[in-house]
C-alpha positions in Angstrom: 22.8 33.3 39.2 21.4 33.1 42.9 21.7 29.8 44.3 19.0 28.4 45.8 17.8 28.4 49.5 18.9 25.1 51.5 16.4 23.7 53.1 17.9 25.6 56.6 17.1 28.7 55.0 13.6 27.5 54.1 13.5 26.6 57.9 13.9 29.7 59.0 11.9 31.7 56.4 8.8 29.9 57.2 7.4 30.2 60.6 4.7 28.0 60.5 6.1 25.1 58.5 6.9 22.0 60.8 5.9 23.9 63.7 5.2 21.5 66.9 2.1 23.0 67.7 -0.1 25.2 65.5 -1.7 28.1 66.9 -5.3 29.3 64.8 -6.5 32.8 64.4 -9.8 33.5 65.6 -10.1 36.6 64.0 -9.3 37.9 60.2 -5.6 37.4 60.1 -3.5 38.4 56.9 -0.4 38.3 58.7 -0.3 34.6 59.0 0.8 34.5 55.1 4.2 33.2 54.0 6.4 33.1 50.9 9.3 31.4 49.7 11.6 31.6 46.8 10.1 30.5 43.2 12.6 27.8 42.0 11.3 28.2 38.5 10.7 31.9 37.9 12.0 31.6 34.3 9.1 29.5 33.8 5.3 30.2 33.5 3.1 27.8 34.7 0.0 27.2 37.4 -0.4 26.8 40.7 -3.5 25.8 42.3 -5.2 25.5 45.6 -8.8 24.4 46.6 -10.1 25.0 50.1 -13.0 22.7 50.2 -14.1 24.1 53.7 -13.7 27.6 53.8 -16.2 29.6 56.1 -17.2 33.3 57.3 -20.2 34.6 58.4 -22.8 36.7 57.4 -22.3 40.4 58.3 -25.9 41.0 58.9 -27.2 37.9 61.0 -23.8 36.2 61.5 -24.6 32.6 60.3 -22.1 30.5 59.0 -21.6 30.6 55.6 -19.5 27.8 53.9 -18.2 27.5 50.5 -15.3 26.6 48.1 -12.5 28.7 48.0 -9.9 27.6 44.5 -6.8 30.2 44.0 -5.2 29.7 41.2 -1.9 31.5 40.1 1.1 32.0 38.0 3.7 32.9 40.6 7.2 34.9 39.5 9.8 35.7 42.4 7.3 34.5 45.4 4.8 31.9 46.1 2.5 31.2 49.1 3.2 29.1 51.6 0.4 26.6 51.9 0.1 26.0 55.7 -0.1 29.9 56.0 -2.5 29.9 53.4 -4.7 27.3 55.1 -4.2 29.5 59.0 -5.2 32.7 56.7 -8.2 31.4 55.2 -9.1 29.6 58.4 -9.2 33.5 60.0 -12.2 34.4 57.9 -14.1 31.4 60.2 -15.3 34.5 62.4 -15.1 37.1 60.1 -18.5 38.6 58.7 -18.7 40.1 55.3 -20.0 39.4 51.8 -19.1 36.6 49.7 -18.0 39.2 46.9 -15.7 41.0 49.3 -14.8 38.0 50.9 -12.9 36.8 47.3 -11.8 40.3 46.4 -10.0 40.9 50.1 -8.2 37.2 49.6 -7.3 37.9 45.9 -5.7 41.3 47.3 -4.3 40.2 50.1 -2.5 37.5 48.1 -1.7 40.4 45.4 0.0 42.4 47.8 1.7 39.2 49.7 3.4 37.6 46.6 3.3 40.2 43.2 2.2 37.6 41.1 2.3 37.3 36.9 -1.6 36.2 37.2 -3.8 35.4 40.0 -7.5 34.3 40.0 -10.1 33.5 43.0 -13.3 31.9 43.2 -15.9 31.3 45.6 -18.5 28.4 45.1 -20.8 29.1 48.3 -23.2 26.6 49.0 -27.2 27.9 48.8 -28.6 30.2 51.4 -31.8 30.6 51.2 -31.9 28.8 47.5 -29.9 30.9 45.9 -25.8 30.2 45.5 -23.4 32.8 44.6 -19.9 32.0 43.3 -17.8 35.5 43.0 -14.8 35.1 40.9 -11.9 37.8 40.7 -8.8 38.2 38.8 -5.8 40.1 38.5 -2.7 40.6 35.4 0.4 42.3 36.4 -0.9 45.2 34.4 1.8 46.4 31.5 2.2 42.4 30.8 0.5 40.0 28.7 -0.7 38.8 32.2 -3.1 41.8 32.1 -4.5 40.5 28.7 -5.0 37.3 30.4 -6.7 38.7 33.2 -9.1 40.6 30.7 -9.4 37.6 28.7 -10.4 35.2 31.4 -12.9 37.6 33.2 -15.0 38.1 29.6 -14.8 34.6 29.2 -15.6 33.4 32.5 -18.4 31.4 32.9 
């Protein structure tokens, strides 16, 4: 079996992590996104963020739009690097598009980024005009009972 990476290799793997000075992305960045090893991949279980202050802009008339961003995933060989993740979602700050595609681009780009078992996204955006959307999107590694998962949790989502 592998051995594990030592914290030097971890040091050198991710970029971002420890860094003296942090440098933001003022425009869509999904570049900015790290991985590291999964120390458990034997083992299914959840991982979950929630970016209380995530914000874009409206594609049309460019006002800020704010909302709540939660990921929530089961990882296998690679997982996200949380600082990254914060820099990447911080890039959509000046970045206009819907709230639907706005959940949908982040659930792919995180799709591509680590090849997850399961991976959901939701967006709680706070009212514009009275009205509140919250877009959810999932994905199962398809050919696994991930994708029955997936299929599961979007029928019964609520």
């Amino acid at each position: 079996m592998k051995e594990q990476a030592t914290e030097q290799e971890l040091r050198q793997s991710l970029s971002l992590l420890g860094s003296g000075s942090t440098k933001y992305p003022t425009e869509y960045d999904p570049t900015v996104l790290e991985t590291f090893e999964n120390r458990h991949p034997g083992r299914d279980y959840w991982v979950k963020f929630n970016c209380p202050e995530f914000t874009s802009l409206c594609p049309i008339t460019h006002q800020p739009d704010f909302a709540e961003i939660i990921i929530s995933y089961i990882p296998d060989i690679k997982m996200v690097e949380s600082k990254s993740l914060k820099l990447y979602l911080f890039s959509y700050r000046n970045h206009g598009d819907f709230h639907e595609n706005c959940v949908n681009v982040i659930l792919d780009d995180l799709v591509k980024l680590m090849d997850p078992r399961y991976i959901e996204v939701t967006g709680i955006f706070t009212p514009r005009g009275g009205i509140s959307i919250h877009p959810y999107a999932n994905y199962g590694r398809p050919g696994t009972k991930f994708e029955q998962l997936a299929l599961d949790r979007l029928a019964n989502h609520q």
